[in-house]
C-alpha positions as CSV (number, residue, x, y, z in Angstrom):
1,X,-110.0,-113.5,-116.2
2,X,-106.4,-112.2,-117.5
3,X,-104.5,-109.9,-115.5
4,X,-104.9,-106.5,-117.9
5,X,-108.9,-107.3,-117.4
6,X,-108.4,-107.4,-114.1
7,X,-106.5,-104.5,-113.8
8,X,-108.8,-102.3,-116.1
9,X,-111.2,-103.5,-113.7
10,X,-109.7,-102.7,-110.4
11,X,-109.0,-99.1,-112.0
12,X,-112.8,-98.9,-113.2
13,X,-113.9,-100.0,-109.5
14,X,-111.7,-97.2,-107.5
15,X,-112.5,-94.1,-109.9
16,X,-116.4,-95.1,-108.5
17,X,-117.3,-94.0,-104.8
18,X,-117.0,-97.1,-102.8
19,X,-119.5,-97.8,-100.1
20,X,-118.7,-98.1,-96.6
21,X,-116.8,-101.6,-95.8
22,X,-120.1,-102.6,-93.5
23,X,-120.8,-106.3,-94.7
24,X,-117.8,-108.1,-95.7
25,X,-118.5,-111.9,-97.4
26,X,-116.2,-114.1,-99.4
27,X,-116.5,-115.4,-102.7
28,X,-114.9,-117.5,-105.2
29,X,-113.4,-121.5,-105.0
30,X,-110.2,-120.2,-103.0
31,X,-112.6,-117.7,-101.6
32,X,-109.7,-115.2,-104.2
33,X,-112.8,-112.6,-104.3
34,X,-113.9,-110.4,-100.8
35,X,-117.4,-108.8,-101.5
36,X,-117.6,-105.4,-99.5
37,X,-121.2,-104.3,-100.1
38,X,-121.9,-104.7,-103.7
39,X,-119.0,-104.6,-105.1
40,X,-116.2,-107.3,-105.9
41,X,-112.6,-107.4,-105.3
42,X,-109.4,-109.7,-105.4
43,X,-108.0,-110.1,-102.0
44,X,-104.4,-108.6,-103.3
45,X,-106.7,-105.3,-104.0
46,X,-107.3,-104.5,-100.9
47,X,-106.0,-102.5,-98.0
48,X,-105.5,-105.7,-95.2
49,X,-105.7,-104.0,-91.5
50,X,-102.5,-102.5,-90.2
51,X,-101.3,-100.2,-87.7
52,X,-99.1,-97.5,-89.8
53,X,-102.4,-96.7,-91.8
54,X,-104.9,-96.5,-88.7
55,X,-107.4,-99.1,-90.8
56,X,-108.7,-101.5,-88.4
57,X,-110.0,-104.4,-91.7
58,X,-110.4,-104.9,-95.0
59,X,-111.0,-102.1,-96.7
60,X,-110.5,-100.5,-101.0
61,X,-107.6,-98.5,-100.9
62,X,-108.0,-94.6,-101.4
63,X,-109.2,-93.3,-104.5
64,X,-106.8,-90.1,-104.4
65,X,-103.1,-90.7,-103.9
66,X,-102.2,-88.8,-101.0
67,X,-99.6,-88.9,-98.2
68,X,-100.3,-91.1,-95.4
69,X,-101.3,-89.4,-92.5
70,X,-101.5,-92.1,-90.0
71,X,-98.0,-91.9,-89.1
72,X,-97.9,-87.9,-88.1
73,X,-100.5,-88.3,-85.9
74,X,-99.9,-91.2,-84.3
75,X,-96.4,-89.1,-83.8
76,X,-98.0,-86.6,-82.5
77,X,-100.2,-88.8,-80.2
78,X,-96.9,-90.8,-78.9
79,X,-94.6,-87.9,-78.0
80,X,-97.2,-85.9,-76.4
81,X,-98.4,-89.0,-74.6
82,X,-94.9,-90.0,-73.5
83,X,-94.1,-86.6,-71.9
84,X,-97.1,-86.4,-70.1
85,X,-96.9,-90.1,-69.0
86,X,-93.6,-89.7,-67.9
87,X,-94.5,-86.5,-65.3
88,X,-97.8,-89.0,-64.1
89,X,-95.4,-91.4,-63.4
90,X,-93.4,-88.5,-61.5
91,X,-90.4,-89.7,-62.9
92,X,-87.2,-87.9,-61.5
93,X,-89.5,-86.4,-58.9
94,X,-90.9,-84.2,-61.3
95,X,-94.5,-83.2,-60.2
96,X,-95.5,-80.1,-62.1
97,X,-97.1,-80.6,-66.2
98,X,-96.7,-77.2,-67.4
99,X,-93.7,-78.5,-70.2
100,X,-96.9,-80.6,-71.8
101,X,-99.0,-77.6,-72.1
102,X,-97.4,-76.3,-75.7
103,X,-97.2,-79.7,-76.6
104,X,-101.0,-80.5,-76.2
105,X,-101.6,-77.4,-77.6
106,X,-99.5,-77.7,-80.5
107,X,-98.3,-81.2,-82.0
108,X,-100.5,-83.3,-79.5
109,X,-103.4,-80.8,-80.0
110,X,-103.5,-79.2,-83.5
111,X,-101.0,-81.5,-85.9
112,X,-103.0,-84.2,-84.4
113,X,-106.9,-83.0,-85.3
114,X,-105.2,-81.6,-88.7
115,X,-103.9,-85.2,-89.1
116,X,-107.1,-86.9,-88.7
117,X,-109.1,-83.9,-91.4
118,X,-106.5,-85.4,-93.8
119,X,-107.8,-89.0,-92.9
120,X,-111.6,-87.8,-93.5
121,X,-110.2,-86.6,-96.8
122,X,-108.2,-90.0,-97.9
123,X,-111.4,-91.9,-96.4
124,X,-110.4,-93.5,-93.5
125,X,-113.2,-92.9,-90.9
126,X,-111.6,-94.7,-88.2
127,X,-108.4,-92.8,-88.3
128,X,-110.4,-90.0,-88.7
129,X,-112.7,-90.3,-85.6
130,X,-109.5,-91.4,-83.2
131,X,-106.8,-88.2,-84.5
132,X,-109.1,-85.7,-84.4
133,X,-110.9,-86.9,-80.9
134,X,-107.7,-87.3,-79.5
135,X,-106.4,-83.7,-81.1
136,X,-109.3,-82.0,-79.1
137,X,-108.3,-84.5,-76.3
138,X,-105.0,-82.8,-76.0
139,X,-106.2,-79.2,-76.4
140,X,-108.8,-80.0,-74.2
141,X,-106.1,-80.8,-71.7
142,X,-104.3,-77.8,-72.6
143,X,-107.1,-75.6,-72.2
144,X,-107.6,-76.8,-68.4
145,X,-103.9,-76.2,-67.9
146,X,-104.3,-72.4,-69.2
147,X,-105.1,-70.0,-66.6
148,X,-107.3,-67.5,-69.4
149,X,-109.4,-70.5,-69.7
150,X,-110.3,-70.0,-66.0
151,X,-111.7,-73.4,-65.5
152,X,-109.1,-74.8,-62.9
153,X,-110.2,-71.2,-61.0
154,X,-113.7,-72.0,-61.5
155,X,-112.8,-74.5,-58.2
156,X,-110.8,-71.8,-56.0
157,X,-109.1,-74.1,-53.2
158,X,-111.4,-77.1,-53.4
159,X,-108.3,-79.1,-55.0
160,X,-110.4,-82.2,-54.3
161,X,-113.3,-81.0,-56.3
162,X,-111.4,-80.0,-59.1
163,X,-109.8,-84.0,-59.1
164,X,-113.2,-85.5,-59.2
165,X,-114.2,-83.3,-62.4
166,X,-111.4,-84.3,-63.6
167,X,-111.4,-88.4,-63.1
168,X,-114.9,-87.9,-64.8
169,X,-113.2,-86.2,-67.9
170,X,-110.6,-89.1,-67.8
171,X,-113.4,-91.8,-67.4
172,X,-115.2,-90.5,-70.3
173,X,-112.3,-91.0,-72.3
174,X,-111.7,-94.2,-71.4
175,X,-115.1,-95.1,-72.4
176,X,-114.4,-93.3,-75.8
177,X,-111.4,-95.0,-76.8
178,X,-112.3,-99.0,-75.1
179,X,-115.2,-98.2,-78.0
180,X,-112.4,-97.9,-80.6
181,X,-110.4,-100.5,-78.7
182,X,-113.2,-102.9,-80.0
183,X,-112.6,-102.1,-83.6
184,X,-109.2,-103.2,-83.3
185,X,-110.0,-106.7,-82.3
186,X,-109.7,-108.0,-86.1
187,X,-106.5,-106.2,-86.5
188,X,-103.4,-106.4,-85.5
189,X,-101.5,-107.1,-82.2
190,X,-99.8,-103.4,-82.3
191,X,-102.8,-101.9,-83.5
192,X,-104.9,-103.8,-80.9
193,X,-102.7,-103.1,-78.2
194,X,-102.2,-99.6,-78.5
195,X,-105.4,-99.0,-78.0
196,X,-106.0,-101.5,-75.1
197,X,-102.9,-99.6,-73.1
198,X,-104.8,-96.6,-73.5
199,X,-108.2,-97.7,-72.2
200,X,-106.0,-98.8,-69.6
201,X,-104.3,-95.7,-69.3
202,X,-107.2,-93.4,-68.9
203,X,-109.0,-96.0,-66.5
204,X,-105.9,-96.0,-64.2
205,X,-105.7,-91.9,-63.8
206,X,-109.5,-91.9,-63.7
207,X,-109.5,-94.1,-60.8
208,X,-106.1,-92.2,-59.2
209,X,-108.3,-88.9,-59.4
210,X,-111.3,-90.6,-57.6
211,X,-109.0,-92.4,-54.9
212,X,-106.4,-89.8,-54.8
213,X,-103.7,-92.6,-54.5
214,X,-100.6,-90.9,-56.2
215,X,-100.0,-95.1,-56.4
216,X,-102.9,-95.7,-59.3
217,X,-101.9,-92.8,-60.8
218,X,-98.4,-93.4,-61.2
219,X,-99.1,-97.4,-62.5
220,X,-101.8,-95.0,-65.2
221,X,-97.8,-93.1,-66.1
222,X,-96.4,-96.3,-66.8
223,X,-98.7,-97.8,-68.7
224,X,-98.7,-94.9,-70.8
225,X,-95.1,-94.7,-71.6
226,X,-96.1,-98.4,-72.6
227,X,-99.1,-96.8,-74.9
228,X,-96.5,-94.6,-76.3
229,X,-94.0,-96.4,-77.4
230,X,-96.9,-98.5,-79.1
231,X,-97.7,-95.2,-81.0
232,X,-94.1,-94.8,-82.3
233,X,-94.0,-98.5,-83.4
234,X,-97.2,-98.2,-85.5
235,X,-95.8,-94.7,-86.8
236,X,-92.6,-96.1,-87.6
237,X,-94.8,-99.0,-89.1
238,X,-96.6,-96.5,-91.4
239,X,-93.5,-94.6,-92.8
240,X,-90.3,-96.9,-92.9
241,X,-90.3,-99.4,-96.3
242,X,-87.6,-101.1,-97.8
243,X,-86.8,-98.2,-99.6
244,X,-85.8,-95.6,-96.5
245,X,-84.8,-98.2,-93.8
246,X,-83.1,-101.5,-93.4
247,X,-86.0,-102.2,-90.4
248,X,-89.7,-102.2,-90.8
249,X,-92.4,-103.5,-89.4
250,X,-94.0,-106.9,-89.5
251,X,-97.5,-106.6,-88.6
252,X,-99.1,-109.7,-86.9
253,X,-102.5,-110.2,-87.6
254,X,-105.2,-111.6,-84.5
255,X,-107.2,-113.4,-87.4
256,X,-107.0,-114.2,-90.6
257,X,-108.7,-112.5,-93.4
């Protein structure tokens, strides 16, 4: 097949809707073709799985050429996570979250669930099911941190009440993203592990709420500095190329394709 075929091909593939990349096989004598459902591509067409675009496999690129969202959310994921991290960790004795509230509300909270509409637009369902879960995560969080929300009043004095409820909100969370963690296992060591620090994360406060050790819940602020500075590195992955920065990423795959 020469290359303008192929190319006239590739364009005539992408202006089609492309089914969901469910059953992957390989064809070919170098196994050069991936089938994804019923349809037939050259490996180099492909989207391979990588961190700065929030796509966990093998996957047809986008048929529209948008902007990348990947990298704004996962911004918007990392500094909220990294501020709120750092008070769990009670770093310089701080012990009061209020400064997180307008950033849950905000850029945690709003650019974040915006981000991950865009993915659902460029088709990226798992980007799209992790930003905007994690948007509402953040307003969510803001919301309990709001006194016209009157749900931490909802408890009165029974502070140790209102730390169960919450260890259960955290736990459910957990749950949530260790379910996304295990998309992740056929990407990339970034991409894996950012997720894995945050199941890790969430158990760790979850489990600080139900013990009330201030001990387990300060190892759950540590671990999520860790989980943000994993969300910067695939953001920076996702928006530095050779043409806007002498440093970018190398992604390291967990298996080959």
């Amino acid at each position: 097949m020469s290359e303008s075929h192929s190319s006239a091909g590739s364009k005539e593939r992408h202006s089609d809707e492309l089914p969901p990349p469910s059953n992957i096989q390989h064809a070919g004598e170098g196994n050069e073709f991936v089938v994804i459902g019923n349809q037939k591509f050259y490996r180099h067409e492909l989207m391979q799985a990588f961190g700065g675009t929030l796509n966990p496999g093998l996957a047809p690129p986008p048929v529209h050429q948008f902007a990348n969202p990947s990298p704004l959310g996962l911004s918007a994921f990392a500094l909220t996570t990294f501020v709120l991290s750092m008070y769990n960790a009670q770093a310089m004795g701080i012990e009061t979250p209020n400064m997180v509230v307008g950033l849950a509300a905000f850029y945690g909270g709003a650019v974040q669930f915006l981000a991950g509409v865009w993915e659902m637009v460029v088709g990226n369902t798992f980007a799209a099911t992790a930003l905007s879960s994690y948007g509402a995560f953040w307003l969510s969080y803001a919301a309990i941190n709001v006194k016209a929300f009157g749900i931490a009043a909802a408890y009165g004095a029974d502070k140790a009440q209102m730390k169960q409820a919450v260890a259960f909100f955290l736990l459910a969370w957990a749950l949530f993203t260790f379910m996304l963690f295990l998309c992740t296992m056929k990407s990339t060591v970034a991409f894996a592990a950012l997720f894995g620090c945050l199941t890790l994360t969430f158990i760790l406060l979850a489990a600080g709420d139900f013990s009330g050790e201030i001990k387990v819940t300060r190892a759950g602020g540590v671990v999520g500095v860790i989980t943000a500075f994993l969300g910067f590195y695939n953001a920076f992955a996702g928006t530095a190329n050779s043409t806007n920065s002498y440093f970018t990423a190398y992604p390291i795959q967990l298996t080959k394709s």
